[in-house]
KEROTI-638676 format. One record per atom (N, C-alpha, C, CB): residue in one letter; x, y, z. Coordinates in pm, whole numbers, plus 50000, padded with zeros to 5 digits. Glycine has a CB too. Layout:
N
AXYZ;...
//
This chain:
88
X604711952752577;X604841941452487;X605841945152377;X603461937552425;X606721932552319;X607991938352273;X607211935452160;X609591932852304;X607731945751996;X607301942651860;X607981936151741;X606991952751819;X608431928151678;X609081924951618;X608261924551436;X609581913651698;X609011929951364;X608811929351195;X609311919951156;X609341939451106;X608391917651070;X608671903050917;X607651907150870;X608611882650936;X609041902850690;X608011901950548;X607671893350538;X608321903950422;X606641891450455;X605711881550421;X606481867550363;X604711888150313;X606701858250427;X607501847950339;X608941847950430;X607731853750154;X609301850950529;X610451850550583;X610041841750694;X611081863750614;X611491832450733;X611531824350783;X612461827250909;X611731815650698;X612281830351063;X613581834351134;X613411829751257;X613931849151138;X614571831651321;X614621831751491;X614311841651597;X615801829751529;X613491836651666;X612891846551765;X613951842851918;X610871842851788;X614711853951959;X615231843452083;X614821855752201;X617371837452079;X615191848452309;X614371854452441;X615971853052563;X612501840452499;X616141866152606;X617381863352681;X616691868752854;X618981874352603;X616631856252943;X616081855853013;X617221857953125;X615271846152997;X616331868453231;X617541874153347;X617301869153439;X617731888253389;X618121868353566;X617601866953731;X617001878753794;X618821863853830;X615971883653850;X615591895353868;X616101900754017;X614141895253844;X616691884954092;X617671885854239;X619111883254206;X617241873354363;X619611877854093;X620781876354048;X621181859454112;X621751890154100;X619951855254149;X620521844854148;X620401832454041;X620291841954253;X621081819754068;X621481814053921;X619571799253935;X624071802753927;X619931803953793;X618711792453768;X618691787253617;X617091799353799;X617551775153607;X617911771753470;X616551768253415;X619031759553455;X616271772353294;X615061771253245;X614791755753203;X614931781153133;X613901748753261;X613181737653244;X612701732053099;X612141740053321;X611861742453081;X611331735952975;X610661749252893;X610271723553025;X610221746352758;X609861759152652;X608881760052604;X610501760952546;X607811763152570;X606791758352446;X606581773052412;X605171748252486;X605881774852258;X605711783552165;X604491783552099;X606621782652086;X603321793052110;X602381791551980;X602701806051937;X600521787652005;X601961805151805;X601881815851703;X600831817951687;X602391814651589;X599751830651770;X598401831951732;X598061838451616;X597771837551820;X597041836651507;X596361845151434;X594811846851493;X596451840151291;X594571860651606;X593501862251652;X593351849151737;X592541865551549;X592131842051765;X592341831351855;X592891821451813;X591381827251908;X592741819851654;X593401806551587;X594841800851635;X593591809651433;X596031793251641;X596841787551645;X597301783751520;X596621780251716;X598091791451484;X598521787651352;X600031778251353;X598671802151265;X600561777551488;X601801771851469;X601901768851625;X602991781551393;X603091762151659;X603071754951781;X604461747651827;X601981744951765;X605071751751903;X606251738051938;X606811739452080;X607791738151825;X607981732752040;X609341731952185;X610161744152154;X610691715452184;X610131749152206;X611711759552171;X612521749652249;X611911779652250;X613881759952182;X615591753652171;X615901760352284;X616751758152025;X616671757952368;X616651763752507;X618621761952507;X615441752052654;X619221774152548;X620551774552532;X620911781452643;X621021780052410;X621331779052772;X621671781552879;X620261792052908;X623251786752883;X620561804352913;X619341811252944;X618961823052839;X619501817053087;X619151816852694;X618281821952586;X617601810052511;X619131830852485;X616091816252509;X615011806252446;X615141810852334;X613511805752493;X615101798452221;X614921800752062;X613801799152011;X615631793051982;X613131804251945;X611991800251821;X612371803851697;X610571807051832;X612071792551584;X611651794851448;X610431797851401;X611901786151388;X609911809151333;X608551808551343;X608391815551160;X607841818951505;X607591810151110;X607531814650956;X605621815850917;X608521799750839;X605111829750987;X604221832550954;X603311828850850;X604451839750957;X602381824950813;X601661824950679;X600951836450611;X600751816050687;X600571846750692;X599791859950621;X600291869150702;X598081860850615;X599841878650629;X600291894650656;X599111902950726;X600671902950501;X599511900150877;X598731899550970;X599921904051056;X597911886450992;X598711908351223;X599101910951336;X599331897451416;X598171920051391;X600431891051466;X600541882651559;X600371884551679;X601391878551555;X600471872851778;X600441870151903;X601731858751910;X598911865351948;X603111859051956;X603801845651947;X603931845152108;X605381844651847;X603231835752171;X603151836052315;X604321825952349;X601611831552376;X605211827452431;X606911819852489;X606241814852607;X608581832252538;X605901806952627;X605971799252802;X606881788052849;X604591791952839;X607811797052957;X608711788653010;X608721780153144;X609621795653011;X609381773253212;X609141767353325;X611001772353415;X608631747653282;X610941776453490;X611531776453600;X611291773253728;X611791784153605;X611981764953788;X611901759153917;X610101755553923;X612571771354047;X609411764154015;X608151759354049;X607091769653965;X607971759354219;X607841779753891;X606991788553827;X607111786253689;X607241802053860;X605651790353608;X605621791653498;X605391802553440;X605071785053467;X606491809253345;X606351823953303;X606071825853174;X607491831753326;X604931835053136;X604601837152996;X605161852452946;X602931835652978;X605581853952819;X606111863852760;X604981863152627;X607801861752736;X604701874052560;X604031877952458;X604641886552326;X603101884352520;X604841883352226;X605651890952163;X604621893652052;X607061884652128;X604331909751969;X603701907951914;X604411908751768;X602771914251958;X603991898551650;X604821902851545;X603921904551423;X605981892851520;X604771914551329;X604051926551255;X604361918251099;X604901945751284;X603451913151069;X603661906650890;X603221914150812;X602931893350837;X604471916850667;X603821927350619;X603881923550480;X604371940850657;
//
């Protein structure tokens, strides 16, 4: 699981650069984003989708351990990524 830092009160972009693992060409469908605190949901959306890097804005509220879960759609599969981020 990849880790990413933020201070308390910062506002940024999370982006996701997504590969072919056969090299062949594809295009990501569709995006969604939550921001867990423990089971809660503290935040939620569409990511910005730019050929084959996914964007999020995400602006924590406490200085806490996250969960920002990325689920994307390609062709007939749906792939989840987990990022955990560190508020301090």
């Amino acid at each position: 699981m990849q880790r990413i830092k933020f201070e308390l009160g910062e506002t940024r972009h999370v982006q996701l650069l997504i590969k072919s693992a056969n090299n062949k060409p594809f295009t990501i469908q569709d995006a969604t984003w939550q921001l867990k605190n423990e089971d809660d949901v503290e935040a939620e959306g569409k990511c910005t989708i730019m050929d084959h890097v996914i964007d999020v804005l995400i602006s924590p509220n406490l200085a806490h351990v996250y969960k920002l879960r990325i689920a994307y759609r390609i062709a007939d599969e749906t792939l989840i990524e987990v990022i955990e981020v560190a508020v301090t």
